[in-house]
PyMOL Python script that loads the backbone (N, CA, C, O; Angstrom):
from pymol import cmd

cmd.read_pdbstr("""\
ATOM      1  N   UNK A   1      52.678  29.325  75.101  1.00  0.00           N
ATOM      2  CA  UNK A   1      53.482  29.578  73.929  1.00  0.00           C
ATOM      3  C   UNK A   1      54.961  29.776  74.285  1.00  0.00           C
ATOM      4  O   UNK A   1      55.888  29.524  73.515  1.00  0.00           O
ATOM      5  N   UNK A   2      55.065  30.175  75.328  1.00  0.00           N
ATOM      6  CA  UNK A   2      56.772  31.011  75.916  1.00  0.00           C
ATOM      7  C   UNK A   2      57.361  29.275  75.798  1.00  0.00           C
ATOM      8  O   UNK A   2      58.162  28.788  75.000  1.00  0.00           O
ATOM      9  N   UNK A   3      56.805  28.807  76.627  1.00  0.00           N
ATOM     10  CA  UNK A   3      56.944  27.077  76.568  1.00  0.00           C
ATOM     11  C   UNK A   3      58.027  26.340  75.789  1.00  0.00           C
ATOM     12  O   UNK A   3      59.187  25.938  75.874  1.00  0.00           O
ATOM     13  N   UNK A   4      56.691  26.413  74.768  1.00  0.00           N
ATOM     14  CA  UNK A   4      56.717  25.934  73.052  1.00  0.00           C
ATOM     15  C   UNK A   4      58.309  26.197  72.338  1.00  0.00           C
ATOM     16  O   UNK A   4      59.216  25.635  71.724  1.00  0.00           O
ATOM     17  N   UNK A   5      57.802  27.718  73.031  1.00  0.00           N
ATOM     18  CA  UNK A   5      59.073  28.522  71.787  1.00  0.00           C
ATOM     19  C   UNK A   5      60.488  27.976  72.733  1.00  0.00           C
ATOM     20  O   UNK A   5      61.537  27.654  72.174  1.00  0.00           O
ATOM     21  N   UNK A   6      60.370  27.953  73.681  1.00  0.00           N
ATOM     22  CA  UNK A   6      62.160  27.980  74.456  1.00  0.00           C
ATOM     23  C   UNK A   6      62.396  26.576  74.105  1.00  0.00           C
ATOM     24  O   UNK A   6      63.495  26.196  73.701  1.00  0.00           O
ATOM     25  N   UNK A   7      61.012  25.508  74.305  1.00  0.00           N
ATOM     26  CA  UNK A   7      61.683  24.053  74.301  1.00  0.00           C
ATOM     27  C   UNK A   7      61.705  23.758  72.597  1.00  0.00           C
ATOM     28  O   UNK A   7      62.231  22.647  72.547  1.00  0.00           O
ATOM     29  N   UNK A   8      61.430  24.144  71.287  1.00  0.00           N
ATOM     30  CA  UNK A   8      61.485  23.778  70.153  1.00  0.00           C
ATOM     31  C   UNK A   8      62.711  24.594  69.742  1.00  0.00           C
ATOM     32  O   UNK A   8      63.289  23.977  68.846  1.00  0.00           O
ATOM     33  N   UNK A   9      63.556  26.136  70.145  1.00  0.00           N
ATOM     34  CA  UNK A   9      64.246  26.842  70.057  1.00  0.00           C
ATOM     35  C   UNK A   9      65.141  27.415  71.130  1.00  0.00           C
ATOM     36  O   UNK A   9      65.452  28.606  71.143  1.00  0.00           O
ATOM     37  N   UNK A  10      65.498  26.643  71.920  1.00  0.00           N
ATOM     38  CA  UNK A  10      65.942  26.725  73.336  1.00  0.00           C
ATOM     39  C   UNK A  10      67.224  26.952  73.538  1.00  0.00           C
ATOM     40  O   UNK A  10      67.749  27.018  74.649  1.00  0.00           O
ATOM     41  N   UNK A  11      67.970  27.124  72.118  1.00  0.00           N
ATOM     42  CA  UNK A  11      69.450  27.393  71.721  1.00  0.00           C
ATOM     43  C   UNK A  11      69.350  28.584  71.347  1.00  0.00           C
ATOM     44  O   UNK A  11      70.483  28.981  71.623  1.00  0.00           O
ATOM     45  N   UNK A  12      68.697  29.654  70.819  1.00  0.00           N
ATOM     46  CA  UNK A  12      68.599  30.370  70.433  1.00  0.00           C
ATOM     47  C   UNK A  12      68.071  31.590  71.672  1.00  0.00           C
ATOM     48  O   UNK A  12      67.150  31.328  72.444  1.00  0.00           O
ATOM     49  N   UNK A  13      68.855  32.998  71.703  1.00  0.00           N
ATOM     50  CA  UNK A  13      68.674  33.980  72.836  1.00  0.00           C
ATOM     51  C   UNK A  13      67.345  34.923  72.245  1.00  0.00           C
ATOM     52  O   UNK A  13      67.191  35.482  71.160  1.00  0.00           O
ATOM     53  N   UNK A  14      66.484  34.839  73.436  1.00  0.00           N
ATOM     54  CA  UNK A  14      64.943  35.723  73.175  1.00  0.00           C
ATOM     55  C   UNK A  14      64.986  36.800  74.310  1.00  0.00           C
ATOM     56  O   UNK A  14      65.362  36.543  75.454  1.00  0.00           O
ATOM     57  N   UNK A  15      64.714  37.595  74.036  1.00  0.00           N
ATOM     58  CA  UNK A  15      63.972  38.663  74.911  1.00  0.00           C
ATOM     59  C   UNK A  15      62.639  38.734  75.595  1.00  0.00           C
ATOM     60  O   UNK A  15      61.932  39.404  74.843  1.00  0.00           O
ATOM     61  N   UNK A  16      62.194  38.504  76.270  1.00  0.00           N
ATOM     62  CA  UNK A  16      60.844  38.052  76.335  1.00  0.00           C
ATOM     63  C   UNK A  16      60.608  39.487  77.515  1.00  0.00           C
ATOM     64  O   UNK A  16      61.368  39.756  78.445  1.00  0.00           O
ATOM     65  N   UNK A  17      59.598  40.092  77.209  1.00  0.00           N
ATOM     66  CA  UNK A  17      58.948  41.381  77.802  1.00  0.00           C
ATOM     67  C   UNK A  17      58.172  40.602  79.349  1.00  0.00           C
ATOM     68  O   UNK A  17      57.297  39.743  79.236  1.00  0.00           O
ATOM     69  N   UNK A  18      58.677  41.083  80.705  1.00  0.00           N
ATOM     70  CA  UNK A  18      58.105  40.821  82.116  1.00  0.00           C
ATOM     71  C   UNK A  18      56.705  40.966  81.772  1.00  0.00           C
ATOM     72  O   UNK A  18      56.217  41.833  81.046  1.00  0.00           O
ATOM     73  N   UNK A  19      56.077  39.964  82.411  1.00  0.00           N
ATOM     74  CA  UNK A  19      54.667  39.822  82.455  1.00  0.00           C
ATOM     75  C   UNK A  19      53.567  39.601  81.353  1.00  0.00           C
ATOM     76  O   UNK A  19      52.399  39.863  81.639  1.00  0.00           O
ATOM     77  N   UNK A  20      53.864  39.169  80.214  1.00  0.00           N
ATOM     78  CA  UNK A  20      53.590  39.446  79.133  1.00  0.00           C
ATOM     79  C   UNK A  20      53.120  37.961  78.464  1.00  0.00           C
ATOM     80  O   UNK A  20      52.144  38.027  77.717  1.00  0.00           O
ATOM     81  N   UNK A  21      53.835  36.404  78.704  1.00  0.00           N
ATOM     82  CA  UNK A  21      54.239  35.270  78.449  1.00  0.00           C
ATOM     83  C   UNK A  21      52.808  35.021  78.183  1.00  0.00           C
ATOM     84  O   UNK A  21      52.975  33.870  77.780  1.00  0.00           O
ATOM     85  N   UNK A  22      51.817  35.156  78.112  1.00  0.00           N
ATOM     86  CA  UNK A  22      50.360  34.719  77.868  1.00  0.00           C
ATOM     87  C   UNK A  22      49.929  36.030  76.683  1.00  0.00           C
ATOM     88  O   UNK A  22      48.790  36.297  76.300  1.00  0.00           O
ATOM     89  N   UNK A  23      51.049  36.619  76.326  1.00  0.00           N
ATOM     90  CA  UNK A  23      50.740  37.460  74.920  1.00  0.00           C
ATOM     91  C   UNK A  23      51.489  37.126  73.823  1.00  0.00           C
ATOM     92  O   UNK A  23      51.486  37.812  72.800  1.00  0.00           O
ATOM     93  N   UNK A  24      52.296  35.869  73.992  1.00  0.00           N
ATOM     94  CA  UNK A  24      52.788  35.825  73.006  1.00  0.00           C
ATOM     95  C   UNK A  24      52.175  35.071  72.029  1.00  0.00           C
ATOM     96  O   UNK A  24      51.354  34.186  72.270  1.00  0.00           O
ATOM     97  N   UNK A  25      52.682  35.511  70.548  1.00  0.00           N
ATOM     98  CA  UNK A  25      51.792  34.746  69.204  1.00  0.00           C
ATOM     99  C   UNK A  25      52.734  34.060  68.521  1.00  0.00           C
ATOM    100  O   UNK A  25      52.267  33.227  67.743  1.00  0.00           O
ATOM    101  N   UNK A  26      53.720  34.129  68.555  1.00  0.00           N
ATOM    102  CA  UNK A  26      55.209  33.725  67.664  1.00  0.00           C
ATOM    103  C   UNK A  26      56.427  33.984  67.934  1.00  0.00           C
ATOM    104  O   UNK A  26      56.933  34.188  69.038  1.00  0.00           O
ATOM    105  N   UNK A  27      57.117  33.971  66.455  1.00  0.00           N
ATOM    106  CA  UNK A  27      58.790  34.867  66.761  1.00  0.00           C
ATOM    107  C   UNK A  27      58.403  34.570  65.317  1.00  0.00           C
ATOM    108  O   UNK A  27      57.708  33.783  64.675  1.00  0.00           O
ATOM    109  N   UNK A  28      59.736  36.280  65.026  1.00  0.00           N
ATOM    110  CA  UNK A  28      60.072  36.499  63.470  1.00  0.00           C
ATOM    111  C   UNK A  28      61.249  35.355  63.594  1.00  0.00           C
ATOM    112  O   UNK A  28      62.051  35.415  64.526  1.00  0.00           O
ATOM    113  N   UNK A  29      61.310  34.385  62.676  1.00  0.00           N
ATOM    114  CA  UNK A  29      62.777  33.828  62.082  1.00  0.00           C
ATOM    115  C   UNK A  29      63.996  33.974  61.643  1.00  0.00           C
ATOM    116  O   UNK A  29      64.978  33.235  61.719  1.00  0.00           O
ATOM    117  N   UNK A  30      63.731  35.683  60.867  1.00  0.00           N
ATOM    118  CA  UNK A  30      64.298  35.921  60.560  1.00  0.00           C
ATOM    119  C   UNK A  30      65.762  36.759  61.444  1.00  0.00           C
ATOM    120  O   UNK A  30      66.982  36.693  61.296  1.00  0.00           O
ATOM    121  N   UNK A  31      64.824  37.539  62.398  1.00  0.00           N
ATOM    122  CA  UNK A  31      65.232  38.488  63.255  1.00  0.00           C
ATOM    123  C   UNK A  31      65.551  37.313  64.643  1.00  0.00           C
ATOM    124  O   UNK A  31      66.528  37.172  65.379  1.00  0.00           O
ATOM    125  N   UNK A  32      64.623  36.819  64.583  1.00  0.00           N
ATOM    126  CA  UNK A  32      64.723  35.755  66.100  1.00  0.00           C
ATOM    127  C   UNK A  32      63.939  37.061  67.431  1.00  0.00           C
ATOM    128  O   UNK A  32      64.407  37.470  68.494  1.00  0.00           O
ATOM    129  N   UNK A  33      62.928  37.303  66.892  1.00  0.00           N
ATOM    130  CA  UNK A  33      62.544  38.366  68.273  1.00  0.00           C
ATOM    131  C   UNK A  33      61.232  38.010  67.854  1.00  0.00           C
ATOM    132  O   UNK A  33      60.810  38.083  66.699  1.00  0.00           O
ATOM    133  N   UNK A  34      60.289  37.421  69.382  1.00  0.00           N
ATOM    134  CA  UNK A  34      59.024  37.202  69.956  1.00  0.00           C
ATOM    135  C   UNK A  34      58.284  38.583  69.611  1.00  0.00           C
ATOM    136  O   UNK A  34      58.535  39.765  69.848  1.00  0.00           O
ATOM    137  N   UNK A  35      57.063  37.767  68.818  1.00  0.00           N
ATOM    138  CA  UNK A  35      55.947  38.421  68.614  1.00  0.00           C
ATOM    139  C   UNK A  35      54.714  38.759  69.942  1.00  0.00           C
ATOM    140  O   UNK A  35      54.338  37.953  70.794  1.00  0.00           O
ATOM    141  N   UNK A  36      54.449  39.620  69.840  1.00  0.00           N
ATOM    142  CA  UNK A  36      53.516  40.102  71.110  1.00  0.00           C
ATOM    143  C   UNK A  36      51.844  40.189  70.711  1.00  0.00           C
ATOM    144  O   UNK A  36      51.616  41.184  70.023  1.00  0.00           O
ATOM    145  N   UNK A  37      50.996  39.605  70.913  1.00  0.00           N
ATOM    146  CA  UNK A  37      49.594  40.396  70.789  1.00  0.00           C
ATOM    147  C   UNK A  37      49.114  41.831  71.521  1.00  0.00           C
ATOM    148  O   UNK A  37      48.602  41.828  72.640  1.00  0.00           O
ATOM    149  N   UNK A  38      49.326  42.966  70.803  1.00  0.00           N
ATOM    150  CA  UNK A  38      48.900  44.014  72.196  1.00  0.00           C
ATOM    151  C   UNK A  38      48.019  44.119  72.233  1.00  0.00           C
ATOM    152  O   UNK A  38      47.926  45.133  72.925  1.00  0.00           O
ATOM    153  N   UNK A  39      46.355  43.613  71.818  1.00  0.00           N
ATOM    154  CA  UNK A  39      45.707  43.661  72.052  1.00  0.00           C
ATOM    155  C   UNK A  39      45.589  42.160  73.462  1.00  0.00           C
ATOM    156  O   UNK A  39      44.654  41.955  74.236  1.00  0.00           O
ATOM    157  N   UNK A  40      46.483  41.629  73.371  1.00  0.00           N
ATOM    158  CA  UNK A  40      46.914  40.158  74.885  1.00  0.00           C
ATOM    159  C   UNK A  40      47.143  41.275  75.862  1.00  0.00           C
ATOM    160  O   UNK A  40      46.369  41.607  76.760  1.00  0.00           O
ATOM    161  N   UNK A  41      48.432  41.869  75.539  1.00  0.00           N
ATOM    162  CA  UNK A  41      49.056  42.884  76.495  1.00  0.00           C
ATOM    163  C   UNK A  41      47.893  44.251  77.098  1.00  0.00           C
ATOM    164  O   UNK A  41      47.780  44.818  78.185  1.00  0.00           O
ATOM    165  N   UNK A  42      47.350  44.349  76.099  1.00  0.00           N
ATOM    166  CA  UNK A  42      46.303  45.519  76.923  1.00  0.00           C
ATOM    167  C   UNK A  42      45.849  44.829  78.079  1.00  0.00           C
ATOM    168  O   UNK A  42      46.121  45.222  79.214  1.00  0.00           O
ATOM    169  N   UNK A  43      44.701  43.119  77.678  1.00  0.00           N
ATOM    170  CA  UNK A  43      44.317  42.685  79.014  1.00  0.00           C
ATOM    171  C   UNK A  43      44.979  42.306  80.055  1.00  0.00           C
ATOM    172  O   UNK A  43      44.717  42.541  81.235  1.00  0.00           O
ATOM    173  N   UNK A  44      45.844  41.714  79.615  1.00  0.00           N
ATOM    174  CA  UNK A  44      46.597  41.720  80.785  1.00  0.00           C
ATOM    175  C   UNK A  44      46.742  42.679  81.800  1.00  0.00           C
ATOM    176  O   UNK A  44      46.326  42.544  82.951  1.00  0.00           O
ATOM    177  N   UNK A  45      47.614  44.090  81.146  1.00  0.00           N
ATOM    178  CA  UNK A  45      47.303  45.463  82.280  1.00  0.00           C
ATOM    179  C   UNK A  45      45.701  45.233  82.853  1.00  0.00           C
ATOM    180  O   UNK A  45      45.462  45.055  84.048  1.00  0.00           O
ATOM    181  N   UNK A  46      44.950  45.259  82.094  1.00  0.00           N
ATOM    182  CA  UNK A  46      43.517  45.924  82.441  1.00  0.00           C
ATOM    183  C   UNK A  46      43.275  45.111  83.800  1.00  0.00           C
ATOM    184  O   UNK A  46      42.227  45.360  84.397  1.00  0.00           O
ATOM    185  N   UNK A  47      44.240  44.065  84.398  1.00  0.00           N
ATOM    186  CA  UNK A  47      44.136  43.102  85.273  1.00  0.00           C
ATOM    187  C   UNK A  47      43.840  44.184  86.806  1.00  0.00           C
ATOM    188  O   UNK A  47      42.960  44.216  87.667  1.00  0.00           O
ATOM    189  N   UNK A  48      44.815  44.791  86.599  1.00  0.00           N
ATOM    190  CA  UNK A  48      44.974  46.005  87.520  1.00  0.00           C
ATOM    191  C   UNK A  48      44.735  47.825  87.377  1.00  0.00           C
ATOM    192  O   UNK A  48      44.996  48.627  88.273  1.00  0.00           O
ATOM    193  N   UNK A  49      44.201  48.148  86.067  1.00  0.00           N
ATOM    194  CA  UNK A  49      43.704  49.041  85.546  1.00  0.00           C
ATOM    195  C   UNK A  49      42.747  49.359  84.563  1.00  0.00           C
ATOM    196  O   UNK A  49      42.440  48.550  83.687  1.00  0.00           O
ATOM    197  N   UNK A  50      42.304  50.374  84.643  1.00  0.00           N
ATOM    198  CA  UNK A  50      41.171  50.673  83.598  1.00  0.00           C
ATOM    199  C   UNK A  50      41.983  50.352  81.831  1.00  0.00           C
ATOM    200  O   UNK A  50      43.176  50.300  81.531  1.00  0.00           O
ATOM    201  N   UNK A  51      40.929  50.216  81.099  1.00  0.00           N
ATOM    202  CA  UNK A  51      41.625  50.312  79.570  1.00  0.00           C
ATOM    203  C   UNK A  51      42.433  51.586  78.833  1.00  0.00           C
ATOM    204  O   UNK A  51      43.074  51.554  77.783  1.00  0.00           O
ATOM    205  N   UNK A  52      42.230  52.518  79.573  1.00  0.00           N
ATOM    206  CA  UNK A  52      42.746  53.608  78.693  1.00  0.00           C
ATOM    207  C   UNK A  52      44.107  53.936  79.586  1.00  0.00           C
ATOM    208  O   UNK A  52      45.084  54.476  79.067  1.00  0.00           O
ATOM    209  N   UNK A  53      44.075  53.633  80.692  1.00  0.00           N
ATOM    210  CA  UNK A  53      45.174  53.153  81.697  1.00  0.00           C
ATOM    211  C   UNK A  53      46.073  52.376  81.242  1.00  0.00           C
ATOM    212  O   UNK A  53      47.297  52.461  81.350  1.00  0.00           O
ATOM    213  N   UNK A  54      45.408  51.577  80.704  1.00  0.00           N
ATOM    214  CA  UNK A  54      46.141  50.108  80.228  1.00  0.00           C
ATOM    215  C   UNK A  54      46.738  50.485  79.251  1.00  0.00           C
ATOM    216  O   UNK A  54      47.953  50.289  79.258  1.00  0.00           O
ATOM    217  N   UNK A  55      46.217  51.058  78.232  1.00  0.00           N
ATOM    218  CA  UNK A  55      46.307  51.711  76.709  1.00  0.00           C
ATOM    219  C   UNK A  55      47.644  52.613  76.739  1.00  0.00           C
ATOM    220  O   UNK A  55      48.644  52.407  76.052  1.00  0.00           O
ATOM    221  N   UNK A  56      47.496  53.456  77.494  1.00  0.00           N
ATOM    222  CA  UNK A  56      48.420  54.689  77.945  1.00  0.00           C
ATOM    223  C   UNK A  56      49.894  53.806  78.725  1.00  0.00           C
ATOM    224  O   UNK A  56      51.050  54.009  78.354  1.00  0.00           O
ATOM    225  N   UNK A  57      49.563  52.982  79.672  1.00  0.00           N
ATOM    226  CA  UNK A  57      50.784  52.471  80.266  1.00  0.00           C
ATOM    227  C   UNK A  57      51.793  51.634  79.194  1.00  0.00           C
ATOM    228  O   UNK A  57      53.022  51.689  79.162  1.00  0.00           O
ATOM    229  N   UNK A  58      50.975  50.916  78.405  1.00  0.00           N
ATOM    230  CA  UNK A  58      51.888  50.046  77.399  1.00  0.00           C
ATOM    231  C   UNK A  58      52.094  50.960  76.433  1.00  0.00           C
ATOM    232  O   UNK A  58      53.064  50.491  75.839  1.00  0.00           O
ATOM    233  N   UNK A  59      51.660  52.453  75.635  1.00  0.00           N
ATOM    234  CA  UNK A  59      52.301  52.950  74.695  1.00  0.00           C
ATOM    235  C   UNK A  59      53.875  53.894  75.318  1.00  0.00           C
ATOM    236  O   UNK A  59      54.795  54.396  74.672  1.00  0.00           O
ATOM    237  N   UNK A  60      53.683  53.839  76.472  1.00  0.00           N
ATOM    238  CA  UNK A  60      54.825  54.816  77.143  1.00  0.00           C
ATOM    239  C   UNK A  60      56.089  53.975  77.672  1.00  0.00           C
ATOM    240  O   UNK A  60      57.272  54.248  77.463  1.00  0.00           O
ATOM    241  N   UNK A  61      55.549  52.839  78.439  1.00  0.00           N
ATOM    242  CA  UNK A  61      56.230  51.893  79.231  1.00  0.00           C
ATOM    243  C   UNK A  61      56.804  50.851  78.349  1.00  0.00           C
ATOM    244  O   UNK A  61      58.014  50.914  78.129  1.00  0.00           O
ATOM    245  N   UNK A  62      56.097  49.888  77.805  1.00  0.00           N
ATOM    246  CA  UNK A  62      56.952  48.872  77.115  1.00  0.00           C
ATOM    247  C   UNK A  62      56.512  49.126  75.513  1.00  0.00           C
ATOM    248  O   UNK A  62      57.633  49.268  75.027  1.00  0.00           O
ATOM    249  N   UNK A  63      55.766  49.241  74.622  1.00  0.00           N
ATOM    250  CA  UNK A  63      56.330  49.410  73.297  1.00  0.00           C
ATOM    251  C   UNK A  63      57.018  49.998  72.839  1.00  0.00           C
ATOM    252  O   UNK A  63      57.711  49.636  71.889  1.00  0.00           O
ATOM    253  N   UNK A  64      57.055  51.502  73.567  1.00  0.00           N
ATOM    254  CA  UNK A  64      58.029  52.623  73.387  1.00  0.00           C
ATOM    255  C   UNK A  64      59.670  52.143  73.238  1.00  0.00           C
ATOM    256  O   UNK A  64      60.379  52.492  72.294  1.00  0.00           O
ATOM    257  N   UNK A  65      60.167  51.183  74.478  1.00  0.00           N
ATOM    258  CA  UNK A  65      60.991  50.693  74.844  1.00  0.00           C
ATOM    259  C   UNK A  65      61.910  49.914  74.131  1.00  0.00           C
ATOM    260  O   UNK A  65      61.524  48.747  74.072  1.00  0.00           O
ATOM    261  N   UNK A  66      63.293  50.168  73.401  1.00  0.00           N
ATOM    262  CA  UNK A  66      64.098  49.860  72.718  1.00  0.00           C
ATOM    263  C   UNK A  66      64.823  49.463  73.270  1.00  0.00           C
ATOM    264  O   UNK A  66      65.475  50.238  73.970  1.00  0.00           O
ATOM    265  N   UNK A  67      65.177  47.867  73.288  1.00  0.00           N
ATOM    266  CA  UNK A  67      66.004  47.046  74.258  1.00  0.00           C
ATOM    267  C   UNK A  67      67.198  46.575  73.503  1.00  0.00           C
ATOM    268  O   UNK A  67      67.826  45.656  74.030  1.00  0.00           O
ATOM    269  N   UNK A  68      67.617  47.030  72.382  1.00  0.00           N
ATOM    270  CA  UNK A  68      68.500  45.957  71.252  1.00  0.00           C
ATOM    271  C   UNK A  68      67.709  45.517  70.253  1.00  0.00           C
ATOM    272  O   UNK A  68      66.493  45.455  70.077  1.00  0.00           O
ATOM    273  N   UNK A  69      68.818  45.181  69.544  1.00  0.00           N
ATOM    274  CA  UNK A  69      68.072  44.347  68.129  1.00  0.00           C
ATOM    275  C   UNK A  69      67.081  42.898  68.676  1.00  0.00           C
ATOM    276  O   UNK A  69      66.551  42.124  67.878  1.00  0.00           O
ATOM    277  N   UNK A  70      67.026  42.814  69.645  1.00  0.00           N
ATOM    278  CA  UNK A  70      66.244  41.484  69.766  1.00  0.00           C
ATOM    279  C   UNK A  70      65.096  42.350  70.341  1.00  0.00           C
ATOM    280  O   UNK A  70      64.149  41.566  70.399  1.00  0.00           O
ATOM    281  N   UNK A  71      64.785  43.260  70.684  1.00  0.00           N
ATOM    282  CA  UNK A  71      63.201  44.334  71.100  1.00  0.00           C
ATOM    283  C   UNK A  71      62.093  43.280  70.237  1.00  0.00           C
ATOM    284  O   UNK A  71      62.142  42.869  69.078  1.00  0.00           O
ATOM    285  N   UNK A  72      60.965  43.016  71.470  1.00  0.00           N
ATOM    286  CA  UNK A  72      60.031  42.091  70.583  1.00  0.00           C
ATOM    287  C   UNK A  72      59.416  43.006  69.651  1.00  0.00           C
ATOM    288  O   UNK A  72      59.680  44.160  69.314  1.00  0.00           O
ATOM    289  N   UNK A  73      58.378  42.036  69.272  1.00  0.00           N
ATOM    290  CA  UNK A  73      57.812  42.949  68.106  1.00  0.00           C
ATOM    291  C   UNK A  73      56.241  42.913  68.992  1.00  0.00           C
ATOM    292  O   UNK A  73      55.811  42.098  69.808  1.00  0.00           O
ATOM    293  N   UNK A  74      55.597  44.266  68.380  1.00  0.00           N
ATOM    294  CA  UNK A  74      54.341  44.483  68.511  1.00  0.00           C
ATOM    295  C   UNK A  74      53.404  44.419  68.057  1.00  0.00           C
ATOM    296  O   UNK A  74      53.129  45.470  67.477  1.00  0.00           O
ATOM    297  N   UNK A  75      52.569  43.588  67.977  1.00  0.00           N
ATOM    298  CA  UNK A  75      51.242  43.422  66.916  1.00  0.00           C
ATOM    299  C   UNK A  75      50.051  43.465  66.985  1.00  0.00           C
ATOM    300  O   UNK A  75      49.181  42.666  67.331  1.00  0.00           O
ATOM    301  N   UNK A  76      50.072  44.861  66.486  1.00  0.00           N
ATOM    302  CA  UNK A  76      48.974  45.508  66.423  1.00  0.00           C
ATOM    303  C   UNK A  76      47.268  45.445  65.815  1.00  0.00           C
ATOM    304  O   UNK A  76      46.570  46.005  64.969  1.00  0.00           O
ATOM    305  N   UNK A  77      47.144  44.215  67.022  1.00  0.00           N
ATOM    306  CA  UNK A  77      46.249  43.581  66.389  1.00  0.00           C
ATOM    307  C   UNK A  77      44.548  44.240  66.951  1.00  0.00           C
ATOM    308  O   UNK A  77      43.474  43.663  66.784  1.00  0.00           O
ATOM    309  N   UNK A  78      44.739  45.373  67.521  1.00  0.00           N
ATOM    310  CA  UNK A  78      44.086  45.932  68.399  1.00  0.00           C
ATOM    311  C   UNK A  78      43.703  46.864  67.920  1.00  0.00           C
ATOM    312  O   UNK A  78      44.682  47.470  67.486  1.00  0.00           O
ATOM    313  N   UNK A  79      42.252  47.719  67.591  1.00  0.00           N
ATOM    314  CA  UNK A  79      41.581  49.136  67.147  1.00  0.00           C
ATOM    315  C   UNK A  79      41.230  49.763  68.028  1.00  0.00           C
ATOM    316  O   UNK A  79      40.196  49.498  68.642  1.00  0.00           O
ATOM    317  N   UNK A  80      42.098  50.873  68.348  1.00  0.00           N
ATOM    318  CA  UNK A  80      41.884  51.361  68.857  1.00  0.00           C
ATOM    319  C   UNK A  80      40.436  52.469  69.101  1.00  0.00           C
ATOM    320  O   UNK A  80      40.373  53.193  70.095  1.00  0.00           O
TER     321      UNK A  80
END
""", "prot")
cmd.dss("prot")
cmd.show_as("cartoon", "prot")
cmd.util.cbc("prot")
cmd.orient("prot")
C-alpha cells in the first residue's frame, strides 16, 4: 500500500510511522495523513512481543505520539 500511495500521490508530503508500511489502509484526502490499521500494528509488534506487550507499547510509544498536523491516523479497528 505505502507503494501505491507514494507512486499515485508522490507530490504530496506523508508521514509514514517506522515499521508500520504493511499497516497501512489509506490516507484521509482531506487532511493528506495515512491511515493505520492498529489492529496491523499490534501484529506487527507481537513479531517480537507478547500481545499485551504489543498493546501497551503502541498505546504509549506511537499512537500517543503527536508529530504535526500530518500525525497518521489510527484505526481502531481492533477490540480490545
Amino acid at each position: 500500500m505505502k507503494e501505491k500511495l507514494l507512486e499515485l500521490y508522490g507530490d504530496e508530503e506523508f508521514l509514514l510511522a517506522d515499521g508500520f508500511d504493511n499497516a497501512i489502509i489509506g490516507f484521509d484526502e482531506q487532511s493528506w495523513r495515512v491511515i493505520y490499521s492498529v489492529r496491523k500494528c499490534i501484529n506487527i509488534l507481537m513479531d517480537d512481543m507478547d500481545e499485551r506487550e504489543a498493546i501497551e507499547f503502541f498505546a504509549f510509544n506511537v499512537s500517543s505520539a503527536y508529530v504535526g498536523e500530518k500525525t497518521p491516523i489510527w484505526c481502531y479497528d481492533l477490540i480490545f
